[in-house]
C-alpha positions as CSV (number, residue, x, y, z in Angstrom):
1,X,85.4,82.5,144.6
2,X,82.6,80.7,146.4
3,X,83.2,76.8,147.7
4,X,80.6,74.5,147.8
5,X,81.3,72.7,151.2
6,X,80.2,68.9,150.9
7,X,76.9,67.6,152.9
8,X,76.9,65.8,155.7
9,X,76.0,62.2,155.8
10,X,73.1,61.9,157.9
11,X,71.9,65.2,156.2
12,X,68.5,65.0,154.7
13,X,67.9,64.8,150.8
14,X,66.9,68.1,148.9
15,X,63.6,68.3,147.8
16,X,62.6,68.9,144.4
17,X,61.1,72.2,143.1
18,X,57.8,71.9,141.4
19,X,57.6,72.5,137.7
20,X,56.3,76.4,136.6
21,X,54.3,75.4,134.2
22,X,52.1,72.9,135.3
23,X,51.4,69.5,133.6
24,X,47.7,69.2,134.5
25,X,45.0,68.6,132.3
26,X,43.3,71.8,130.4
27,X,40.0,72.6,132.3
28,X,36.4,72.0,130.9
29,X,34.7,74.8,129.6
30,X,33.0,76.9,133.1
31,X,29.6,77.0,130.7
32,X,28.3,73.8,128.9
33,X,31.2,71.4,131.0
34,X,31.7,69.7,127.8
35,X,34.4,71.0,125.6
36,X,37.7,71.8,126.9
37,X,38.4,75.2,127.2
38,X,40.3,77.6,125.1
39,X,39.5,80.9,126.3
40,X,39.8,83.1,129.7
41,X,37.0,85.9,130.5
42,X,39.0,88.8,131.2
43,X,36.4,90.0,133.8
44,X,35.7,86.9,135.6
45,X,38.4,84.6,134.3
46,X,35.8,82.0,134.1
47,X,37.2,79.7,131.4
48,X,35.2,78.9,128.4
49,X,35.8,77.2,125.0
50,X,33.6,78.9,122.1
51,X,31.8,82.4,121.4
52,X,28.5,80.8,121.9
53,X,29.2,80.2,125.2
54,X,30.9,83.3,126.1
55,X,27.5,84.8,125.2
56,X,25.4,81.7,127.2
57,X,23.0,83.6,129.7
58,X,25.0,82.1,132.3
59,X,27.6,84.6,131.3
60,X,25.6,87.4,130.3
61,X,27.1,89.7,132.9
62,X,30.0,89.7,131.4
63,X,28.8,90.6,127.8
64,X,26.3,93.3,128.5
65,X,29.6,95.0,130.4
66,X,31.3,94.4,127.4
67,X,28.2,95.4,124.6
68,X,27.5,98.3,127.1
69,X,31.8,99.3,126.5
70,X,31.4,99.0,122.6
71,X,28.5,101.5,122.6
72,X,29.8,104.1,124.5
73,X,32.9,103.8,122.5
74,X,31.0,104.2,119.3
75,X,28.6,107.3,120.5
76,X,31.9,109.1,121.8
77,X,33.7,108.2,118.2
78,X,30.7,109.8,116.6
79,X,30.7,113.1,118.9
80,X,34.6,113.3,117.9
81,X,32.9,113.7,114.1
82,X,30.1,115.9,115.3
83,X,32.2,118.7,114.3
84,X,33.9,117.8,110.9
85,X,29.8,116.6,109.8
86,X,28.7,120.5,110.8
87,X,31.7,121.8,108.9
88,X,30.9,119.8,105.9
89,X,27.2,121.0,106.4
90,X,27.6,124.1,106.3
91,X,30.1,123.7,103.0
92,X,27.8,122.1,101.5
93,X,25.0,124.4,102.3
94,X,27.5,127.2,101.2
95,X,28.0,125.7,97.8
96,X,24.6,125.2,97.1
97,X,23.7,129.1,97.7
98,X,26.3,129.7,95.5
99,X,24.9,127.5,93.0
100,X,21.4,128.7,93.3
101,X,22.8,132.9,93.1
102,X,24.5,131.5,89.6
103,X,22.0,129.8,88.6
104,X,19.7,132.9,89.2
105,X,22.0,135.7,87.2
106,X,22.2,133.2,84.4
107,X,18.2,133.1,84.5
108,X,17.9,136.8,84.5
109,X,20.7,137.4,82.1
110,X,18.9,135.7,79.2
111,X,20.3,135.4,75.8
112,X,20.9,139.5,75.0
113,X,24.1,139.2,77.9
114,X,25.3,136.4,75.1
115,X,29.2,137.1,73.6
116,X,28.7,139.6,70.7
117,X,31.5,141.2,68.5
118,X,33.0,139.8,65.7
119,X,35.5,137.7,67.6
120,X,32.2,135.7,68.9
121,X,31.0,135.4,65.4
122,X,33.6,134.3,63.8
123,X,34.3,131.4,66.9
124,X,30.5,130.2,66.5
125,X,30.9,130.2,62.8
126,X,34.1,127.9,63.4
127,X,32.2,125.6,66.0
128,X,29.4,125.4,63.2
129,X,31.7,124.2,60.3
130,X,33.4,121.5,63.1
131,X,29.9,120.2,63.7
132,X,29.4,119.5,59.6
133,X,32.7,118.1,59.1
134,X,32.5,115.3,62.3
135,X,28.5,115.1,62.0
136,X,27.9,110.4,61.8
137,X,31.8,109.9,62.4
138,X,33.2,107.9,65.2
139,X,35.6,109.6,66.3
140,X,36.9,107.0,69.0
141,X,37.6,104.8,66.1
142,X,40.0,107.9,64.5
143,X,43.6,108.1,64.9
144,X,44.7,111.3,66.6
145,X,46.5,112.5,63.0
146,X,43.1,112.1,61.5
147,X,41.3,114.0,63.9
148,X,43.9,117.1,63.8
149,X,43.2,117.1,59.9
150,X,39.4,118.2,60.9
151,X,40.6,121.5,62.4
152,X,41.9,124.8,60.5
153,X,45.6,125.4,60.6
154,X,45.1,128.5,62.8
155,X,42.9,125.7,65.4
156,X,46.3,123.4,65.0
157,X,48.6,126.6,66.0
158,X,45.8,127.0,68.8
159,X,45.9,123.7,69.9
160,X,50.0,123.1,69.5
161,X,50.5,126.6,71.2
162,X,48.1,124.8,73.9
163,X,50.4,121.1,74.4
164,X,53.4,123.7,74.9
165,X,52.1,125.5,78.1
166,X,51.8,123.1,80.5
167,X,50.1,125.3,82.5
168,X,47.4,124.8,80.7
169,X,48.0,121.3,79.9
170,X,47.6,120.4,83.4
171,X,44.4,121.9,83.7
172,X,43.1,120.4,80.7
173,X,44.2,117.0,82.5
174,X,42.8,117.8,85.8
175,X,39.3,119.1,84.1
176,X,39.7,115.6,82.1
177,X,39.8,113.3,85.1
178,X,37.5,115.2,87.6
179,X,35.0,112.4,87.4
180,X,32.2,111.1,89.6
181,X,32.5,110.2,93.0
182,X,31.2,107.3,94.5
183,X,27.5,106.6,95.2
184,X,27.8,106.4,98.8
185,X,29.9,110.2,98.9
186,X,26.9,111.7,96.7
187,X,24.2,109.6,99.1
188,X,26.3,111.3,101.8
189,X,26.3,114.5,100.1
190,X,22.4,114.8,99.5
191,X,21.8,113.7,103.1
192,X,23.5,116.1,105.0
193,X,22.3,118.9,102.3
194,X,18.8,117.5,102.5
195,X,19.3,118.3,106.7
196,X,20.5,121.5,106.3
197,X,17.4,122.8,104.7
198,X,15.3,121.4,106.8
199,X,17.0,123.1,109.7
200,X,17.4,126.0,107.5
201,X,13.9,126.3,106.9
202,X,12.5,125.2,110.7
203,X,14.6,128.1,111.7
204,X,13.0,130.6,109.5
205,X,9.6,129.3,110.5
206,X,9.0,128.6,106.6
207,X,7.5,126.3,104.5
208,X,9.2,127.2,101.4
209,X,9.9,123.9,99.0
210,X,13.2,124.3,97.2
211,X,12.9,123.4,93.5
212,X,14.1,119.9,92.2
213,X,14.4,119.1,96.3
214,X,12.4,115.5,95.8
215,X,14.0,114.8,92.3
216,X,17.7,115.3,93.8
217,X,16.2,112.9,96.3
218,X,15.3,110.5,93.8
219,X,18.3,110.2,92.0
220,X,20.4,110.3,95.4
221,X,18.5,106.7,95.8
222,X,19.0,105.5,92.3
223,X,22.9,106.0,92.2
224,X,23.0,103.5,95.0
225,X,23.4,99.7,93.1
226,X,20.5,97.6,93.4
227,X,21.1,94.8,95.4
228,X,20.8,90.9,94.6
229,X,17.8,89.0,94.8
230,X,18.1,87.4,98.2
231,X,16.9,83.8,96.5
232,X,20.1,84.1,94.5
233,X,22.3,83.9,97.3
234,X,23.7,80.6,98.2
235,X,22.6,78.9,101.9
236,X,25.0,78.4,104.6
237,X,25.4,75.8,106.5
238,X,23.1,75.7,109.4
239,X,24.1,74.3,113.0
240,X,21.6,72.8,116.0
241,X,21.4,76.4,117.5
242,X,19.4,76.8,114.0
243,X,22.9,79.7,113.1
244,X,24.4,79.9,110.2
245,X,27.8,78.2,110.2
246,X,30.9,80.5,108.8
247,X,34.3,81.0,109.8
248,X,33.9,84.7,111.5
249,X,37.4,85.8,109.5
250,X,35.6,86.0,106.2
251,X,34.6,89.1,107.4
252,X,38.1,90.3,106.9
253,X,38.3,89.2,103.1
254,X,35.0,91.5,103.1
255,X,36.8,94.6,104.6
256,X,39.5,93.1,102.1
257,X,36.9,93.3,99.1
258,X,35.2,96.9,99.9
259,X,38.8,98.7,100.2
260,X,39.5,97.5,96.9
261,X,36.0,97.8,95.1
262,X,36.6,101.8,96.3
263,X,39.8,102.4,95.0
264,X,39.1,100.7,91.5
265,X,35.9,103.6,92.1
266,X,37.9,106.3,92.3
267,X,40.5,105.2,90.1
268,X,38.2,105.4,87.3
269,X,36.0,108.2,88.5
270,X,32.7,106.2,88.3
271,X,29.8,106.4,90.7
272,X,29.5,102.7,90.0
273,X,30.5,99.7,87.6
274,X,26.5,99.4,86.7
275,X,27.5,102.6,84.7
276,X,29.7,101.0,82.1
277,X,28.8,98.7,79.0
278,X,29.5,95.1,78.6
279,X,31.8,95.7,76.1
280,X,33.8,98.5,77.2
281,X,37.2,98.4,77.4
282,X,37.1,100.3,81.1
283,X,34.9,97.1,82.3
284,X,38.0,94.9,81.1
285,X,40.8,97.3,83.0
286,X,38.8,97.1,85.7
287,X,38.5,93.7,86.2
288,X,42.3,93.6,85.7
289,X,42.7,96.5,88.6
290,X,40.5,93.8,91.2
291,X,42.1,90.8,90.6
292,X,45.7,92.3,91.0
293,X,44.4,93.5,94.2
294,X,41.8,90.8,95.0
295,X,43.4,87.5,93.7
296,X,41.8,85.7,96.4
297,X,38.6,86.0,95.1
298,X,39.8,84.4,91.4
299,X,41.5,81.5,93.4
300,X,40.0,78.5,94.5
301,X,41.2,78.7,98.0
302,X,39.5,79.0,101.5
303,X,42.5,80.8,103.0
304,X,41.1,83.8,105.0
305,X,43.0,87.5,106.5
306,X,44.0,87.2,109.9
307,X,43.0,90.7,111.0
308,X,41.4,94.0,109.5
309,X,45.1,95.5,108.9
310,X,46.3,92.3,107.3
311,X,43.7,92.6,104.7
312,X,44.4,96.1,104.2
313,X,48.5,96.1,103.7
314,X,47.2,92.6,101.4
315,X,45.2,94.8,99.0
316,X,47.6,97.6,99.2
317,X,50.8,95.6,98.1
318,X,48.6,95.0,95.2
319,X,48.9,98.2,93.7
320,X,52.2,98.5,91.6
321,X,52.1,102.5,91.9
322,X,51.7,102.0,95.4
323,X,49.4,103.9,98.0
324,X,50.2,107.2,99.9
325,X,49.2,107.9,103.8
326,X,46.3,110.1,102.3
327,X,44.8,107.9,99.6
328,X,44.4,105.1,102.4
329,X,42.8,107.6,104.8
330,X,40.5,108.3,102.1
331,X,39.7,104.6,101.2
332,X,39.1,103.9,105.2
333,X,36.9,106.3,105.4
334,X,35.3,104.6,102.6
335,X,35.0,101.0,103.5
336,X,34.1,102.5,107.4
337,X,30.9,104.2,105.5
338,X,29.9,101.3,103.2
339,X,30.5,98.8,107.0
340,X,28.4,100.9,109.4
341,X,25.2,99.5,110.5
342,X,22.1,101.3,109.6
343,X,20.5,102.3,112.9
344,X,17.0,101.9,111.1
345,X,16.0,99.9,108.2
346,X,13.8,101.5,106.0
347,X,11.0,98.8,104.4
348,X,8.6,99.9,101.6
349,X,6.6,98.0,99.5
350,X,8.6,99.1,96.4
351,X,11.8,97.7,97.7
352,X,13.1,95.1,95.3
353,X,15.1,92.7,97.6
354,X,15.3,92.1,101.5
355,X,19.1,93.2,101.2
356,X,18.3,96.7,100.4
357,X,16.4,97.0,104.0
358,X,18.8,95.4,105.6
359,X,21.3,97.0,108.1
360,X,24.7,96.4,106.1
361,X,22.3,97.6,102.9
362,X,25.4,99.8,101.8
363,X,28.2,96.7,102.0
364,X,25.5,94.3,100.2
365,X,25.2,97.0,97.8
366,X,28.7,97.4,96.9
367,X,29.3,93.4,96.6
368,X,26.3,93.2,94.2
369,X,27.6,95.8,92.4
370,X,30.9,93.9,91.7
371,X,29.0,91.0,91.5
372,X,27.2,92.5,88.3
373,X,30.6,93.7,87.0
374,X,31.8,90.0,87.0
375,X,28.3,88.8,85.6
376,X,28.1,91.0,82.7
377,X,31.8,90.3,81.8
378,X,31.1,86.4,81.4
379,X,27.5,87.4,79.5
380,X,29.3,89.7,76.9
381,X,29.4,88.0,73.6
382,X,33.4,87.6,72.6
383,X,34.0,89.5,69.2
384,X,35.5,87.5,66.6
385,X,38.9,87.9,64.9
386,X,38.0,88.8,62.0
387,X,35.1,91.4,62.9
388,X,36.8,92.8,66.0
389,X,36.0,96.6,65.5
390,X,34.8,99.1,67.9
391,X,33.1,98.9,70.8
392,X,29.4,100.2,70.4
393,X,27.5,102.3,73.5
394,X,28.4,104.8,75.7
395,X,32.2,105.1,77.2
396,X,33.6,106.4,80.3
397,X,35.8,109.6,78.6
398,X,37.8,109.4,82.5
399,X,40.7,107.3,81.1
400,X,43.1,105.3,84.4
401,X,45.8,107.8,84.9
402,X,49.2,106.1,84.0
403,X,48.0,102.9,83.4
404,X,47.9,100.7,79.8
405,X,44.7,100.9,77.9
406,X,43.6,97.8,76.5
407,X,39.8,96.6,74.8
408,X,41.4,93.3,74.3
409,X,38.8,90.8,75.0
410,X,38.8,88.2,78.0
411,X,40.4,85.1,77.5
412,X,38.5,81.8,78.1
413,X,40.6,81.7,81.5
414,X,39.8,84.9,82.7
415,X,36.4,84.2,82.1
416,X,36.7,81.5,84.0
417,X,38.3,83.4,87.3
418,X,35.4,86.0,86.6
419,X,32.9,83.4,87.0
420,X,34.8,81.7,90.0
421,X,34.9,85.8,91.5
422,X,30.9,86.1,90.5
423,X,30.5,83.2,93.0
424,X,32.6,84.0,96.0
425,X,31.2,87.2,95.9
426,X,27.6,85.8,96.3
427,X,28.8,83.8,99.1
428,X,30.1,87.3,100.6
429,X,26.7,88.8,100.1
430,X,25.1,85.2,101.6
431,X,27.8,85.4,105.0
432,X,27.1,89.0,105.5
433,X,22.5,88.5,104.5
434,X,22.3,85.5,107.0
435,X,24.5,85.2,110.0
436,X,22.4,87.4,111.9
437,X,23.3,89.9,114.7
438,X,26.9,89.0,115.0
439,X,28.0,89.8,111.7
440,X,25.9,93.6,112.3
441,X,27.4,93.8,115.7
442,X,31.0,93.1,114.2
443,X,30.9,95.2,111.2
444,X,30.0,98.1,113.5
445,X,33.1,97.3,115.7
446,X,35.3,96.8,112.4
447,X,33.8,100.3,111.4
448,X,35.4,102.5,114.3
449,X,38.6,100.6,113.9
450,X,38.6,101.7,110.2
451,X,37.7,105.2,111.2
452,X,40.2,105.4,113.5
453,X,43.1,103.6,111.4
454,X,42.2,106.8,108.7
455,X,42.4,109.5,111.5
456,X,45.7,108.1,112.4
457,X,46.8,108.2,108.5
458,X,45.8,111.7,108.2
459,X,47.3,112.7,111.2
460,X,50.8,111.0,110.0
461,X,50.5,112.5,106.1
462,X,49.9,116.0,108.1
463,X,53.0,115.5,110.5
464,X,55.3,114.7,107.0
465,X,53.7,117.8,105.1
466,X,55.2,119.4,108.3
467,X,58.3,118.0,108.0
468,X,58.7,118.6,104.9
469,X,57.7,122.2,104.6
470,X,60.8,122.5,107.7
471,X,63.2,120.4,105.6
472,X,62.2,123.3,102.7
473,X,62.7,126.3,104.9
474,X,66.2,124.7,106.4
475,X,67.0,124.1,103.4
476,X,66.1,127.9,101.8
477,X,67.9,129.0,105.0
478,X,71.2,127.1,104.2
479,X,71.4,128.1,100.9
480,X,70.9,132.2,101.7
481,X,73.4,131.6,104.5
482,X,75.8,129.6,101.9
483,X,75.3,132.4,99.3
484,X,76.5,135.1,101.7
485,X,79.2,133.4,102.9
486,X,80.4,132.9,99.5
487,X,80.3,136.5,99.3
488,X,82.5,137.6,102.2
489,X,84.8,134.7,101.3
490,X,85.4,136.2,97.7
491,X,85.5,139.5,98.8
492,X,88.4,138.7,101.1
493,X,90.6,136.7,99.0
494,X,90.1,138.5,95.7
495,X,93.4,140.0,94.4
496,X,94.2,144.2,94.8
497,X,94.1,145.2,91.0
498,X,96.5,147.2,90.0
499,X,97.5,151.2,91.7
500,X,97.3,154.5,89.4
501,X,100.0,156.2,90.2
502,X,100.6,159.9,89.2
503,X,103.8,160.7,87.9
504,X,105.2,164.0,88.5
């Protein structure tokens, strides 16, 4: 045990320590000596108290070091994908020869290679008689009971015989809901295809036009949405740099917005929501499906995400039937495509809005196009009671898997969220349209970290395939190894039957 041996008298007093932390005043900001600072460069540790000053001229060292970083981080992220693009180039330039060599037998065939026999009669005289009896009836409006009575009993034994195989069932389902995909996957799609023959012609020193090349181009540009007017977009709030003024984390409600405007996409197999009628009851599921992932956008509230992930895990909670490693790969991938930055802006005179030249075109694209959904849902006419029937125009036949159907109509609530939603939406389309630069420069930045973020899902739903493929073949193992065990066991403990004895 240590004493503590009392101090002389004439001994001189102790000295206090100094405080760690210190008790001074906060520094001014090392750029406009005005504001106090907040911030520490971590190059020059020069302290400064806003973004605007951080990028002051004064500092500009700094940020070209730092702009200079970003871009060599992006061109290296898109060598990494140099070679999945050439692998999906050449499938795609396989499939299309494949196409064109069936397309070409077909041509040649003609109709003498048509199904003959009396087997092929007697189906195109059934098919003929199927026609007659469901020629001017609606058969959306039938009950299923109704529409079994239309067929022959030996087409009911066919078609019973088929619900008992689910074999076949399950091909039937999965031939059901192969849908569209997405307009920026077939924009994607006729690009790379479009730069394969190109190559593939400048390599055979050819000038050979392929036919329908220029109307695949065409429709390639149509299936994008067209975007808003830009004099519908509401103006921002302007500061003395002559900027727009917005809090910079609405660009996280964006990323927020885009992941869930692609899986409402693919979950109903549609190239867009422009495709659907006012009055269909997909238009209604779907705006169910955004705002139980989205309710920010139906609530009057300012509150913003923290970070890209934060948004993300937001939107994903929303799904009841939640999300699996690979469907939020796929849907990063997605919102990384619709956030990239066009490097060039293409302007022609037949471009309907500014937005569509822009360079987050795709993003503005994809808000207008929910924008519209919301629109056309508030400008539907409400049927009555009384002559509530059914719904009139085309229909998307690619039902939501496991999820209630419903044509109900919108209540005078819901209309009222859709309308809030139309407007918030604008004002996403205005943030991204106006605050120059920044907001390009930042979705760029936000676009890698989405890539990324999917690369790393994929990688973790491959290492749990893995996993579980060893857990099967342990398991397999185990159970031969049991099984033989078993064996031996038996065959040692089982009883001697009884001796034949010969009697003399």
């Amino acid at each position: 045990m240590q004493l503590r041996l009392p101090r002389p008298k004439d001994a001189e007093p102790r000295r206090k320590r100094p405080p760690i932390v210190s008790t001074a005043d906060p520094c001014p900001c090392g750029i406009c000596q005005q504001q106090i600072s907040r911030y520490t460069c971590p190059n020059c540790n020069l302290p400064y108290c806003s973004l605007a000053c951080f990028r002051s001229p004064e500092h500009s060292a700094c940020t070209d070091s730092f702009a200079q970083k970003s871009l060599k981080d992006d061109l290296n992220a898109e060598q990494e994908n140099g070679g999945d693009e050439k692998k999906k180039m050449l499938e795609l330039l396989r499939q299309f020869e494949e196409q064109q060599k069936e397309l070409e037998e077909i041509q040649q065939a003609g109709p003498e290679d048509e199904e003959t026999g009396p087997e092929a009669e007697t189906r195109r005289k059934e098919r003929k008689e199927l026609e007659g009896r469901i020629a001017g009836l609606d058969l959306d409006a039938l009950p299923p009971e109704q529409l079994l009575s239309f067929l022959t009993p030996e087409q009911q034994a066919a078609f019973e015989a088929t619900l008992q195989d689910p074999n076949r069932v399950n091909k039937l389902v999965e031939e059901e809901f192969e849908g569209d995909e997405p307009w920026w996957v077939v924009e994607q799609e006729a690009k790379l295809l479009k730069e394969m023959l190109e190559a593939s012609r400048n390599a055979e020193g050819s000038k050979t036009v392929v036919p329908g090349g220029e109307e695949d181009e065409t429709d390639a540009e149509q299936v994008r949405p067209a975007p808003v007017p830009a004099d519908k977009l509401p103006v921002l709030k302007v500061g003395p740099d002559g900027k727009a003024i917005a809090n910079p984390n609405l660009f996280f409600n964006v990323v927020a917005v885009l992941f869930g405007y692609a899986f409402t996409l693919r979950t109903f197999s549609l190239a867009s929501f422009r495709s659907l009628p006012g009055r269909s009851p997909e238009r209604t599921m779907a705006i169910q499906v955004l705002v139980q992932l989205l309710p920010f956008i139906v609530e009057r509230s300012t509150s913003t995400f923290a970070d890209m992930y934060e948004a993300i895990e937001s939107v994903a909670a929303g799904e009841p039937q939640g999300m699996s490693s690979a469907l939020l790969a796929l849907l990063l991938h997605d919102v990384a495509h619709l956030l990239r930055p066009a490097p060039i802006a293409a302007i022609s005179s037949s471009t309907p809005s500014p937005l569509a030249s822009h360079a987050l075109a795709p993003a503005l694209s994809a808000i207008s196009d929910l924008h519209h959904l919301f629109c056309t849902a508030i400008a539907t006419p409400q049927p009555s009671n009384g002559s509530q029937g059914p719904t009139s125009g085309p229909t998307v036949s690619k039902a939501l898997i496991a999820r209630p159907s419903t044509s109900a109509p919108l209540s005078k609530r819901e209309r009222q969220r859709c309308m809030l939603a139309s407007a918030k939406l604008l004002f996403y389309a205005s943030f991204l349209f106006s605050t120059g630069n920044e907001v390009v420069q930042a979705a760029g930045v936000l676009a890698v970290m989405a890539e990324r973020e999917a690369k790393k899902r994929e990688a973790e739903e491959g290492e749990r395939k893995k996993a579980v493929e060893r857990r099967k073949e342990d398991f397999a193992k185990r159970k031969e190894e049991g099984q033989g065990q078993v064996k031996t066991d038996e065959e040692e403990v089982r009883p001697e039957g009884p001796k034949i004895v010969e009697l003399a």
